[in-house]
C-alpha positions as CSV (number, residue, x, y, z in Angstrom):
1,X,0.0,0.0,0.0
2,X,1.4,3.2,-1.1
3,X,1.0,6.3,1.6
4,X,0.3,9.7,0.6
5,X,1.2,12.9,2.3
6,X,-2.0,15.5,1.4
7,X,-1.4,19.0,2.0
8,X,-4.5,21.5,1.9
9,X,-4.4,25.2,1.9
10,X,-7.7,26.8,2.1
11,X,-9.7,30.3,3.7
12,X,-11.8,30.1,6.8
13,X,-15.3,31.2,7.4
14,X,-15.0,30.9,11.0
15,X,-11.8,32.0,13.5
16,X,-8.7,29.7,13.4
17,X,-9.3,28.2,17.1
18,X,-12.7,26.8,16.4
19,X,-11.9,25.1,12.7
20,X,-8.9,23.3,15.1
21,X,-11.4,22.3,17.4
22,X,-13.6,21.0,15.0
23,X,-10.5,18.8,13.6
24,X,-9.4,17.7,16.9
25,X,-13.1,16.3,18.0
26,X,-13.4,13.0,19.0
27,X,-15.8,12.6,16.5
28,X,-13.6,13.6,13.4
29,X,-10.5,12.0,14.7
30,X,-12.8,8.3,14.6
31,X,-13.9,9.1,11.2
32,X,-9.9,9.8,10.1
33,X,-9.4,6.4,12.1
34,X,-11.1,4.5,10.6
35,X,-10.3,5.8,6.7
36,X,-6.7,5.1,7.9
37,X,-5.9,8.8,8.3
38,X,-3.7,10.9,10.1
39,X,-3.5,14.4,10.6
40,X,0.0,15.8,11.1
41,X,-0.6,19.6,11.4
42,X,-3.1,22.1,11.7
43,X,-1.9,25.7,11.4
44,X,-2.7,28.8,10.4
45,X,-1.1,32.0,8.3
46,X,1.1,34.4,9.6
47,X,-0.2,36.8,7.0
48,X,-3.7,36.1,7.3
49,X,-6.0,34.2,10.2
50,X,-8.6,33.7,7.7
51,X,-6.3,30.6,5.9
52,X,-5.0,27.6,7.4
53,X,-3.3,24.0,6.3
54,X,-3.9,20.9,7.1
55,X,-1.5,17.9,6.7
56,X,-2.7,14.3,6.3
57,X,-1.2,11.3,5.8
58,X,-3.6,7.9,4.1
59,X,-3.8,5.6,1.9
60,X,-3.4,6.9,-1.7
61,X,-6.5,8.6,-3.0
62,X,-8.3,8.1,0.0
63,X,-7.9,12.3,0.7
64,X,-8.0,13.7,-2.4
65,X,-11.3,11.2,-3.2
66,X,-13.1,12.4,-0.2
67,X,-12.3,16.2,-0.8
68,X,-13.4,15.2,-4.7
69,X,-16.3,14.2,-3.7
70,X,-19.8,16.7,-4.0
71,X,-21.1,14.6,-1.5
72,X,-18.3,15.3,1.5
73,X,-18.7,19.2,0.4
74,X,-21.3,19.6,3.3
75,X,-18.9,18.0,6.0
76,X,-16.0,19.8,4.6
77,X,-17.4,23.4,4.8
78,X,-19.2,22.2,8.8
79,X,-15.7,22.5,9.6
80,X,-15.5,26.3,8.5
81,X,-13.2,25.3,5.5
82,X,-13.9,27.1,2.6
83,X,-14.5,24.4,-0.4
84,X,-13.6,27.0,-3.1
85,X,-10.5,27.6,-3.8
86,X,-8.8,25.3,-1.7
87,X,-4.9,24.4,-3.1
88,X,-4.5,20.5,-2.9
89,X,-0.9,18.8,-3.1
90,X,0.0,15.7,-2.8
91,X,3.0,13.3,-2.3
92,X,4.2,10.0,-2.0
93,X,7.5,7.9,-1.1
């Protein structure tokens, strides 16, 4: 199984400290679980509060499929992550 490091940079609709808390729920952290994901980082711009990054580490695909998906778009944006616009990279070793 080949593991991917996904990297997303993205706006905020909502302050910094409650789109980490939303992340760090017990709720979201099963649902990463049990996809076989892990989040690495959660952080925030110097230059501006209203972006953050997130750092996740899966499966191949498994990220990118979920974020792909029109379906997810809803749990996504409950977060306070801005859907459009969002910068996706992704790498593997």
């Amino acid at each position: 199984m080949t593991i991917e490091t996904t990297i997303l940079e993205f706006k905020i609709s909502n302050t910094y400290e409650q789109y980490e808390a939303y992340m760090n729920a017990k709720e979201q952290q099963t649902m990463f679980k049990e996809m076989g994901v892990k989040t690495f980082y959660i952080g925030k711009s110097l230059d501006d509060s209203q972006r953050a990054t997130v750092i996740f580490q899966g499966p191949e695909n498994t990220l990118y499929d979920i974020f792909m998906n029109p379906e997810t778009k809803p749990i996504v944006e409950a977060s306070g992550h801005i859907y459009e616009g969002t910068k996706i990279t992704r790498w593997i070793s």
